[in-house]
C-alpha positions in Angstrom: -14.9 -37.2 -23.5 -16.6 -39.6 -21.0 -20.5 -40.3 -22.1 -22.4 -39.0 -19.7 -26.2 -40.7 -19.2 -28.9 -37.8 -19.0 -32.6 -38.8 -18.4 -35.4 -37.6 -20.6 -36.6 -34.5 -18.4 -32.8 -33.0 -18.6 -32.3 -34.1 -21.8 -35.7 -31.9 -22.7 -34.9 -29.0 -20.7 -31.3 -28.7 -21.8 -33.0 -28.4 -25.6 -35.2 -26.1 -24.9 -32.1 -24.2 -23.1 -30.5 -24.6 -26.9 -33.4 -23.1 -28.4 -33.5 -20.3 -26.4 -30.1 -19.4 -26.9 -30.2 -19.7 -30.5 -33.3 -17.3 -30.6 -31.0 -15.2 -28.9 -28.6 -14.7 -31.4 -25.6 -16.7 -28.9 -22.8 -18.3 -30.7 -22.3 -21.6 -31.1 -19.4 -21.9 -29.1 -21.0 -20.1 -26.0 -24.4 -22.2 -26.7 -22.1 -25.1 -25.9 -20.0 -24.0 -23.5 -23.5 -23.2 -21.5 -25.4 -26.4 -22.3 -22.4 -27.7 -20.2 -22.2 -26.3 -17.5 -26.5 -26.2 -17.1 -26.5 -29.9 -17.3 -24.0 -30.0 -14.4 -26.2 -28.2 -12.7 -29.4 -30.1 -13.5 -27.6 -33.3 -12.7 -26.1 -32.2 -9.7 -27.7 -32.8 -5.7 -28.2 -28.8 -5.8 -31.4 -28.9 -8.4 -34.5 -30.0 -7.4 -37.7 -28.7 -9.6 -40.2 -28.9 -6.2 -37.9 -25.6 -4.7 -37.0 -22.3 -6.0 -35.1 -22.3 -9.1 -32.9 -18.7 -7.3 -32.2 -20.6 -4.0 -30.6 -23.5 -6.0 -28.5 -21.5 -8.4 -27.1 -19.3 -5.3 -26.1 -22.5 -3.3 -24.5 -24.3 -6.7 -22.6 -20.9 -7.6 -21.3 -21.0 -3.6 -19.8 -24.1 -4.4 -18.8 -23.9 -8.0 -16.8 -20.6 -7.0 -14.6 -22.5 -4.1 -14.1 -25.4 -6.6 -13.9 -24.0 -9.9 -13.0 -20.6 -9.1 -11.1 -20.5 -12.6 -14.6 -21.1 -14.6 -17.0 -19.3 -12.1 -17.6 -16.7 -14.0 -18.8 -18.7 -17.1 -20.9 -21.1 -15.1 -22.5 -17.7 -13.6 -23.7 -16.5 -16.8 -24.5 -19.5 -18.0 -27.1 -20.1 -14.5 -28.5 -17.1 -15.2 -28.8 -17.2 -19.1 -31.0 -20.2 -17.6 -32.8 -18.6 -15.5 -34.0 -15.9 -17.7 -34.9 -19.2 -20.5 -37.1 -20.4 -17.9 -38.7 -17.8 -15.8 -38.7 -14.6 -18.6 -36.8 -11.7 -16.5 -33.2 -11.6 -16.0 -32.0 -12.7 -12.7 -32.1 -10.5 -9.9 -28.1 -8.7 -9.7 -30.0 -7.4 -6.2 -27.7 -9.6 -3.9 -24.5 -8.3 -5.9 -25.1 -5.2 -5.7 -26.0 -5.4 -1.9 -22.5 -6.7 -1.6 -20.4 -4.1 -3.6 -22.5 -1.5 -1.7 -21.9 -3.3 1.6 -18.0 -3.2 0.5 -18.2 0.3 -0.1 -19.8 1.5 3.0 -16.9 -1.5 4.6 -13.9 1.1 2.6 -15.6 4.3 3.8 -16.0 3.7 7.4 -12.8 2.2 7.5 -11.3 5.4 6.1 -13.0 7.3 8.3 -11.9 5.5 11.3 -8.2 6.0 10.0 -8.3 9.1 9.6 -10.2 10.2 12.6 -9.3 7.7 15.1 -6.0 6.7 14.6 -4.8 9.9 12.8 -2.7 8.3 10.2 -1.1 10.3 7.0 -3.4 10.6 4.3 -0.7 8.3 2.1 -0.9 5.6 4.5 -5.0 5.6 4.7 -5.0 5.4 0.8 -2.1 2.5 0.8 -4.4 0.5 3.3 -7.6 1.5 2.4 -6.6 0.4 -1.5 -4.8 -3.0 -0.2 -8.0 -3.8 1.9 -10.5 -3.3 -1.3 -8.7 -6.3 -3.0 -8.5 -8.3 -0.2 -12.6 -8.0 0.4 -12.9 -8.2 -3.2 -11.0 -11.5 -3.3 -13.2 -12.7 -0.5 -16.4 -11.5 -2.5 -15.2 -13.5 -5.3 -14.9 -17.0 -3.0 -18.4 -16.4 -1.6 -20.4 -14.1 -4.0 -23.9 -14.8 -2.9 -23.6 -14.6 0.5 -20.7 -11.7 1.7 -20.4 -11.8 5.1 -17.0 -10.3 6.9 -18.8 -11.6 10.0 -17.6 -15.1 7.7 -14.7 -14.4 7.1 -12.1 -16.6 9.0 -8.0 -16.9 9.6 -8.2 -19.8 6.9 -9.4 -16.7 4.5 -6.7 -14.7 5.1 -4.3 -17.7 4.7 -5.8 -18.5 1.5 -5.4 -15.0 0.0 -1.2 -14.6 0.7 -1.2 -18.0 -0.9 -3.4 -17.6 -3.6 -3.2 -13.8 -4.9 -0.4 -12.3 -2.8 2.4 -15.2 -2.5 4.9 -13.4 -5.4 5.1 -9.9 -3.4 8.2 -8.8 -1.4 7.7 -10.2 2.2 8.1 -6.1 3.1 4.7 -5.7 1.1 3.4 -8.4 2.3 3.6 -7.3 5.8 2.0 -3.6 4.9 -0.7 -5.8 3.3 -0.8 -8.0 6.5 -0.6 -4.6 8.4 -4.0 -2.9 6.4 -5.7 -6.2 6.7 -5.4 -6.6 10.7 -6.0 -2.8 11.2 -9.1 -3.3 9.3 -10.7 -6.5 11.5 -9.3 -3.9 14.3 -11.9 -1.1 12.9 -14.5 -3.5 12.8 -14.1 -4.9 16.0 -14.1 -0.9 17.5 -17.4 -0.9 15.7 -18.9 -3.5 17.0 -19.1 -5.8 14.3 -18.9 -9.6 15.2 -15.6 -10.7 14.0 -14.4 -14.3 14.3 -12.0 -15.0 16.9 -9.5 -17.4 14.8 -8.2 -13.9 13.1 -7.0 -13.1 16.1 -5.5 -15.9 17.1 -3.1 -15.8 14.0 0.0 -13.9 13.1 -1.3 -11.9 10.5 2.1 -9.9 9.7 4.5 -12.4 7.7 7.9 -11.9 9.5 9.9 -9.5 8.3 13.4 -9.2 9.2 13.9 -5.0 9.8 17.0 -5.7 11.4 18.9 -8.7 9.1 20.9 -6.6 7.1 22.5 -3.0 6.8 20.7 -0.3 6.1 22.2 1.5 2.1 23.2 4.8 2.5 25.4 6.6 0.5 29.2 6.6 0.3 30.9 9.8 1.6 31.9 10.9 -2.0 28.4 10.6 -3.5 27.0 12.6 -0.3 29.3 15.4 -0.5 29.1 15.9 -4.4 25.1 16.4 -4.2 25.3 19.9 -2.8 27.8 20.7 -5.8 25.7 19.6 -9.1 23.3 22.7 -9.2 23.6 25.9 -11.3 22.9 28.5 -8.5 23.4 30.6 -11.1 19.8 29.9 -12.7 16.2 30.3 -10.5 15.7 26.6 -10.4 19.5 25.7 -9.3 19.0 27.8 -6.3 15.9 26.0 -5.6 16.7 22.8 -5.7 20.3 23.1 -4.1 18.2 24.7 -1.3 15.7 21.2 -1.4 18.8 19.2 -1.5 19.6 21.1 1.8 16.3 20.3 3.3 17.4 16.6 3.2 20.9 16.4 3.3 21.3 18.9 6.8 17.5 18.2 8.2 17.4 14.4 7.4 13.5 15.2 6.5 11.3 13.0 4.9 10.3 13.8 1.4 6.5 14.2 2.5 8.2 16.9 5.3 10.0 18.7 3.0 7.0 18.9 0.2 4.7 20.3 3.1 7.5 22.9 4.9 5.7 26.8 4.9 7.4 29.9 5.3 5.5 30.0 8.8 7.7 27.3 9.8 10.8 29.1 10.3 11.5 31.0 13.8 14.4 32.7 12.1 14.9 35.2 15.1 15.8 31.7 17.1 17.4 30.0 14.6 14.5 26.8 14.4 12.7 25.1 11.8 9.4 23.9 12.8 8.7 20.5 11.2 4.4 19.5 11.0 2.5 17.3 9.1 4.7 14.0 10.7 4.1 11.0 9.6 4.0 10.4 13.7 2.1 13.6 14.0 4.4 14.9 16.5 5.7 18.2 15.6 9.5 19.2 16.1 11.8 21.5 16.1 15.4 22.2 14.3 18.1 24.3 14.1 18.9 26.0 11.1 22.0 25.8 10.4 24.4 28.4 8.6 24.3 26.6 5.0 20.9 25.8 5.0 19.7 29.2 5.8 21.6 31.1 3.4 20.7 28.3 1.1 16.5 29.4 2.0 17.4 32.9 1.7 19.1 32.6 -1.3 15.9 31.1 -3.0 13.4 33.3 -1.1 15.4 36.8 -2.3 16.2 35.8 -5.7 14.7 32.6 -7.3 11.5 31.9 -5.3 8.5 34.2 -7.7 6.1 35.5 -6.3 3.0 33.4 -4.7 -0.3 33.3 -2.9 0.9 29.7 -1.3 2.5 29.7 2.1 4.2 26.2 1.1 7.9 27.1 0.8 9.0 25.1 -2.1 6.8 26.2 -5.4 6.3 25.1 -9.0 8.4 27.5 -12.1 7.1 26.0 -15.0 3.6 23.7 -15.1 0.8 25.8 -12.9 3.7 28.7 -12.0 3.2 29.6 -8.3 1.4 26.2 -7.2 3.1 24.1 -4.4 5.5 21.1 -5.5 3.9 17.8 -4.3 5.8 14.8 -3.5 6.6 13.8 -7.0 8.2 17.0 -7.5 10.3 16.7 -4.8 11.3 13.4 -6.1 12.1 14.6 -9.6 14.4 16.9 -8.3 16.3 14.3 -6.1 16.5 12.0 -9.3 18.2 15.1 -11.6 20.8 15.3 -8.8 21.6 11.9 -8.0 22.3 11.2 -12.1 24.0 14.7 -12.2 26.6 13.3 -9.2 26.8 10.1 -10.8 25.1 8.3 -8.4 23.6 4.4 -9.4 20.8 4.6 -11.5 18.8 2.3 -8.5 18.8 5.0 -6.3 15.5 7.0 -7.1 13.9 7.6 -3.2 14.6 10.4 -0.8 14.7 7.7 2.0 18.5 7.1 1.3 19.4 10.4 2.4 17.7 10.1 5.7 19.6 6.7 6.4 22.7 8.8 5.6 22.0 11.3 7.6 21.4 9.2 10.4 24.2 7.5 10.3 26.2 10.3 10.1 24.7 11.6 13.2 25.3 8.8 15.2 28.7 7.9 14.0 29.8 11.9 15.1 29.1 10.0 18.7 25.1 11.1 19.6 23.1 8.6 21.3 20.1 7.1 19.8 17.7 9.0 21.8 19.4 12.0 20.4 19.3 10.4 16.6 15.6 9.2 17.1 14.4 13.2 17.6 16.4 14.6 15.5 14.8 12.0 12.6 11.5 12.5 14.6 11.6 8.6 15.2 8.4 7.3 17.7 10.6 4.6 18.6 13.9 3.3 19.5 13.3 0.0 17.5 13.3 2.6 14.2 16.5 3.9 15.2 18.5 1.3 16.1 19.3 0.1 12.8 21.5 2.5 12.0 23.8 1.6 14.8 25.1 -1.2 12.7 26.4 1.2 10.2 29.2 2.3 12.5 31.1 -0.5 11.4 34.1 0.9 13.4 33.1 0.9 16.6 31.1 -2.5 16.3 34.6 -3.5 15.4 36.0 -2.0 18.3 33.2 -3.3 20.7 33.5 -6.7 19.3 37.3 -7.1 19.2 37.8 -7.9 23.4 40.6 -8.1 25.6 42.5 -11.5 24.2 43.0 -13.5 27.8 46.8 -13.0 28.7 47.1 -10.0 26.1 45.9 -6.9 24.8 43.0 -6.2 22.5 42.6 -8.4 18.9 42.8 -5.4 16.7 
């Protein structure tokens, strides 16, 4: 270790920092590791004994975080261990606290303006209200003393998908990029100053909805769901009547979790679909197999219940609605039931099948995109590349002088 020259006032207070440590019951190696990084401090152009001892620490921690960030918290507690040796109260946690209050009141309107504003699901407010949290409390952790999203700058945001969010899928990355722009948005709506460079940078990494095709399931493993329940038992009938909800609707697992027996129109024949993820509510037909499939389970498996939601627990909290999870659960059964791959765990699959089943029996995508309750084309186009036939058919041309390549 280099030598390194201290004069006689450091030297002095540094002992005296000892001494008030070991009264204090610290252990050696933390009474060394804190002489350290106090004498930095003393030695460095940030102390000056003429001005205030607080001032000095704040601006030396501001700079020790952004080039020690790994040791910041040990240099903190150290600075303030000194603090205390020297003044005789602890040191004032007021500024920290302002800031974690400041986040929290950040999160909240932020959640509010979500929710009330643009009308998102509650999932999707939780997702980015959750993804925005770490990001602020990244940016809390570069700048502690002085928190400031009125600071915070496109070099910020680049710094934090290097630093902390580099080994995530580029599809989370982009949610993340997603929350984070939505969130200088919400400030900006509320009139908070907000630097200009943010804007000025694409904050979604690119990624590439369209580069591949779209996994759905293989005609055998989507015809043998239907066919792996025990209709025979309560909870067959129940589930074979979920599966039905997927496999002839091409609903969303959230939509079939929230489905009520106020939903069907059964003197029309319609199935009323609310609580969208695009909160725009539409309508289905029932078709023959689904709705004996409902009133199969509504006659002699559903028990009896306050809840209006359609699909209810049996076992845990009898009579309660299923949530999401639920849903799931019975989805898994079925797929390892059928044999399916163990990777497949999601509902999603079986809307991608659906679709493309749709659109391969010839309907257009605007046709596709309503039936699936799509906002945009953009969402349904993907599935077009699924009909591998007819891209085949499209791409194989006239060959000059002859008929077609195929």
């Amino acid at each position: 270790m280099p030598y390194v020259f201290l004069t006689s006032p450091i030297r002095q207070k540094l002992n005296q920092f000892r001494i008030f440590l070991a009264e204090h019951e610290y252990r050696e190696s933390t009474i060394i590791g804190y002489h350290t990084y106090v004498s930095r401090f003393l030695r460095s152009n940030y102390y000056d004994e003429n001005f205030d001892l607080r001032d000095q620490i704040n601006i030396f921690l501001q700079n020790e975080a952004l080039k020690a960030p790994q040791t910041f918290k040990d240099c903190r507690a150290a600075l303030y261990a000194y603090f205390k040796s020297l003044i005789g109260s602890p040191y004032s946690k007021k500024e920290k606290e302002n800031s974690i209050n400041t986040i929290k009141e950040l999160l909240d309107g932020f959640q509010q303006y979500q929710e009330n504003v643009k009308h998102l699901t509650e999932t999707s407010v939780i997702s980015e209200v959750s993804w925005v949290k770490k990001f602020l409390n990244f940016i809390y952790q570069q700048s502690p003393v002085n928190f400031n999203v009125s600071k915070i700058y496109a070099l910020d945001i680049r710094n934090y998908f290097t630093d902390e969010v580099a080994h995530l899928k580029p599809s989370t990355k982009g949610r993340i990029a997603t929350a984070i722009r939505n969130f200088f948005l919400y400030l900006k709506f509320s009139c908070v100053n907000v630097d200009e460079s943010i804007f000025k940078i694409p904050l979604s990494p690119a990624v590439w909805k369209l580069n591949s095709i779209p996994t759905v399931l293989t005609d055998e493993e989507f015809e043998s769901l239907p066919n792996c329940f025990d209709k025979s038992r309560p909870v067959g009938i129940r589930d074979y009547a979920i599966t039905l909800s997927f496999i002839e609707l091409g609903l969303r697992c959230t939509e079939v979790a929230s489905l009520t027996l106020d939903d069907f129109d059964w003197k029309n024949s319609i199935i009323n679909i609310k609580n969208t993820k695009t909160h725009a509510d539409r309508s289905l037909p029932i078709s023959s197999t689904f709705g004996k499939a409902i009133v199969d389970y509504l006659k002699n498996s559903r028990p009896a219940s306050k809840s209006r939601v359609l699909f209810i627990r049996f076992s845990h909290t009898q009579g309660e609605p299923m949530g999401r999870e639920q849903i799931r659960g019975v989805m898994r059964r079925a797929y390892k039931r059928s044999g399916i791959s163990e990777s497949i765990t999601g509902t999603h699959i079986l809307r991608r099948t659906v679709a493309s089943k749709i659109y391969k029996k010839g309907c257009t995508l605007k046709m596709v995109a309503d039936i699936l309750g799509h906002e945009s084309l953009d969402s349904t186009a993907i599935y077009t590349k699924i009909d591998t036939e007819t891209l085949l058919q499209q791409a194989a041309g006239i060959w000059p002088g002859g008929g077609s390549l195929c």
